[in-house]
C-alpha positions in Angstrom: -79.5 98.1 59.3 -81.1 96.3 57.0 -81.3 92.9 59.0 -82.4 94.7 61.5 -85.6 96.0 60.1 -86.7 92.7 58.0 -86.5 90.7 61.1 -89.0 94.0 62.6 -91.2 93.6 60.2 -91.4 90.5 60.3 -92.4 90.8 64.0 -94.9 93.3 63.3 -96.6 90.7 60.5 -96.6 88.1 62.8 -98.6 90.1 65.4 -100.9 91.3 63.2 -102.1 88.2 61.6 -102.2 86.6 65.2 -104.7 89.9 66.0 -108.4 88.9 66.5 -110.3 90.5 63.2 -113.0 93.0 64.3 -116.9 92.4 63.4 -119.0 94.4 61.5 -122.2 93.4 62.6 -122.2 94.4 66.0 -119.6 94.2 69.2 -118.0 91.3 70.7 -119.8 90.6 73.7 -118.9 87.4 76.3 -116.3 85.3 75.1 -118.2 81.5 74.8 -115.0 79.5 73.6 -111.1 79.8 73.4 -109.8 76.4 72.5 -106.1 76.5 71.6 -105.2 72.5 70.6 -102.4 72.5 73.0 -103.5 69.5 74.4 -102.2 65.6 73.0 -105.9 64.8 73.0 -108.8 66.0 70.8 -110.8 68.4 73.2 -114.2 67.1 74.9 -116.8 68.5 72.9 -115.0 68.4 69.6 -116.9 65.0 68.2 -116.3 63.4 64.8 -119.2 62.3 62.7 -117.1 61.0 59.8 -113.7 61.3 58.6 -110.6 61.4 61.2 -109.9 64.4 64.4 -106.8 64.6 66.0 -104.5 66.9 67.9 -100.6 67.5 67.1 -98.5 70.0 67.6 -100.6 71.9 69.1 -103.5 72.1 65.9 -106.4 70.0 65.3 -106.1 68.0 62.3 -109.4 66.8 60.2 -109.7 64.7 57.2 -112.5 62.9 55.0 -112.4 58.7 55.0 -113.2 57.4 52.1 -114.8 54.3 53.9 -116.8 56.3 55.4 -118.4 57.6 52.0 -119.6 60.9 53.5 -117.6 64.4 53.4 -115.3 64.4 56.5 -117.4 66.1 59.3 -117.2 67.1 62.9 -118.7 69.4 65.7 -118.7 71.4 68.7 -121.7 71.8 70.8 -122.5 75.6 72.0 -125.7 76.9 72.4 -125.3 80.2 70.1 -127.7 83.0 68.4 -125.9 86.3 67.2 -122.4 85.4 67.2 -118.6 85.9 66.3 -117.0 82.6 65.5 -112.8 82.9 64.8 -110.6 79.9 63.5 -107.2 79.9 62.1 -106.8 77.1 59.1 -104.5 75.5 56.8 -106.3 74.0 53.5 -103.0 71.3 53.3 -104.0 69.0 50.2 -107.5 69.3 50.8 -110.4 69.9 48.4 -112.8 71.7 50.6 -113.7 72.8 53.9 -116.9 74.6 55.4 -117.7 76.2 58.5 -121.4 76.8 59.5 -124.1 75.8 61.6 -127.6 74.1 61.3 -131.0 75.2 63.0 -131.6 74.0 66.2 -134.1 71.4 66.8 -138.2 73.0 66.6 -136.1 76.5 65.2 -137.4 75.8 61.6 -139.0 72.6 59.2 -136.4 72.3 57.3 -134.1 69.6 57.5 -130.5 69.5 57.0 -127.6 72.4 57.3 -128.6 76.6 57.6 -125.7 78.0 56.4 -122.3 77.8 55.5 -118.5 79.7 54.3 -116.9 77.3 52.1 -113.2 77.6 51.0 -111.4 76.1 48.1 -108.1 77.0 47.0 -109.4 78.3 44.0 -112.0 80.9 46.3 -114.8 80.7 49.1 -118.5 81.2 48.8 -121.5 82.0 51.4 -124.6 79.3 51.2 -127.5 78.9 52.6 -128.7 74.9 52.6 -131.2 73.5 51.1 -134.1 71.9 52.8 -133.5 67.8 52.8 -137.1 67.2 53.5 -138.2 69.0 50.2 -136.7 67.5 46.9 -137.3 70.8 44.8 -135.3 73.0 47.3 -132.1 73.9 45.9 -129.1 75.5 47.9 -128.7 79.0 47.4 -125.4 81.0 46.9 -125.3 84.2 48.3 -121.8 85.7 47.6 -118.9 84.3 46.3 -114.7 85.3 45.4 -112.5 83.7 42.8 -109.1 84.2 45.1 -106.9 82.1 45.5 -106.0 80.4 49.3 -102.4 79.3 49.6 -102.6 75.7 51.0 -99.5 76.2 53.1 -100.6 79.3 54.1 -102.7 80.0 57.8 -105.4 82.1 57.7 -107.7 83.5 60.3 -111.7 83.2 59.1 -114.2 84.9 61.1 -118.0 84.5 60.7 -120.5 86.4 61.9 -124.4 86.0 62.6 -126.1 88.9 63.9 -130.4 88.5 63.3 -131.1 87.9 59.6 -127.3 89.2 58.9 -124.0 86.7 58.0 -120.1 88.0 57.1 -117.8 86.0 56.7 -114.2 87.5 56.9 -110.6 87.1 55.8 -107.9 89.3 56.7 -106.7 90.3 52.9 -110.0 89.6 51.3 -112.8 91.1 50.3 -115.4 90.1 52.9 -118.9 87.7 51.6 -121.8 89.0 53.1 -125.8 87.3 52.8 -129.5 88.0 54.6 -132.0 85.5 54.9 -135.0 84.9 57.1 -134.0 81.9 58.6 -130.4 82.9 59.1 -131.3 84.8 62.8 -132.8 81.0 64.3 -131.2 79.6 67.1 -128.4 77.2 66.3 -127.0 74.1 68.3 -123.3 75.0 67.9 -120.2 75.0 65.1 -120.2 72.4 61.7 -117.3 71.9 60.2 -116.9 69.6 57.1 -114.1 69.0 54.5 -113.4 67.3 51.4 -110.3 64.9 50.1 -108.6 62.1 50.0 -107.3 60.0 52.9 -104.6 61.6 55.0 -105.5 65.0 53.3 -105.7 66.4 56.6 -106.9 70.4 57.1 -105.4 72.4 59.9 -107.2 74.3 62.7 -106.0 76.0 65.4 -107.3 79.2 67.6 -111.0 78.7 68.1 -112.7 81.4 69.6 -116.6 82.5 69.9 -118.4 85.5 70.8 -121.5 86.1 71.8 -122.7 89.6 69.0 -124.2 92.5 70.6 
């Protein structure tokens, strides 16, 4: 009897951390990306700028390169304004990784990223970027968690971008939320970037966006 109910709730776990989270901005509207990995090839559209991307077992595996002496980074392009954006990851041995987007091109002066969730094993944070072009322009923290992020562990980050409005959510943690007024531009599609060593490889897996009504 016993048996019996550890292996249901083990179901029941497993079907609720698969779940989509729900936003709090707004409602999902069209669904503008569902990429599962399954492939043995790294998806068209899923581009490397430095670092290493590749596909096994069914998740999409990034890493920094030291040669390349740059933070390990890669995008997809998707036209997007007020939006959902879902990932499952897996930190691994990695230092760092980030999810955000920049401004798309004429959207704002600046130069460089608009925002970003970052996530440590030690906790996450919400930035805004500073402005490359301007050497007194500092990045900004908006919120921040000390918690700690199991590097074995897979967890399911949703970030959401609704006008001047970002979340960033965590199923299990307390959610990071930040206004600015350059946060509602346009944006050209998803940034990704993480930090280690070689063959420090982050896991991602589940990719899905929304358009936010």
């Amino acid at each position: 009897m016993k048996l019996s109910r550890l292996f249901l709730l083990l179901a029941v776990t497993t079907i609720t951390n698969a779940a989509d989270l729900t936003p709090t901005l707004g409602t999902l509207g069209d669904k503008l990306l569902d990429e599962t990995f399954s492939g043995s090839e790294v998806p068209n559209g899923w581009n490397a700028n430095t670092g290493t991307l590749r596909v096994a077992d069914g998740v999409l595996l990034a890493a920094e390169k030291s040669s390349d002496m740059h933070i390990g980074a890669f995008r997809f392009r998707l036209p997007i304004q007020d939006c959902a954006v879902q990932i499952d990851f897996k930190l691994g041995d990695a230092r760092i990784i980030n999810l955000g987007f920049d401004p798309a091109p004429g959207e704002l002066k600046k130069k460089g990223h608009l925002l970003s969730v970052t996530i440590s094993k030690a906790g996450w944070s919400l930035i805004e970027h500073n402005d490359k072009a301007d050497p007194n322009s500092k990045t900004k923290v908006h919120a921040k968690a000390e918690t700690a992020f199991d590097p074995a562990t897979t967890y399911t980050l949703m970030l959401e971008c609704k006008g001047d409005n970002v979340v960033a959510q965590i199923a299990g943690k307390e959610p990071l939320k930040a206004t600015a007024p350059d946060f509602h531009v346009k944006k050209p599609g998803l940034v990704f970037r993480m930090g280690g060593k070689d063959g420090q490889e982050v896991a991602f897996d589940n990719a899905k966006v929304w358009a936010l009504k």
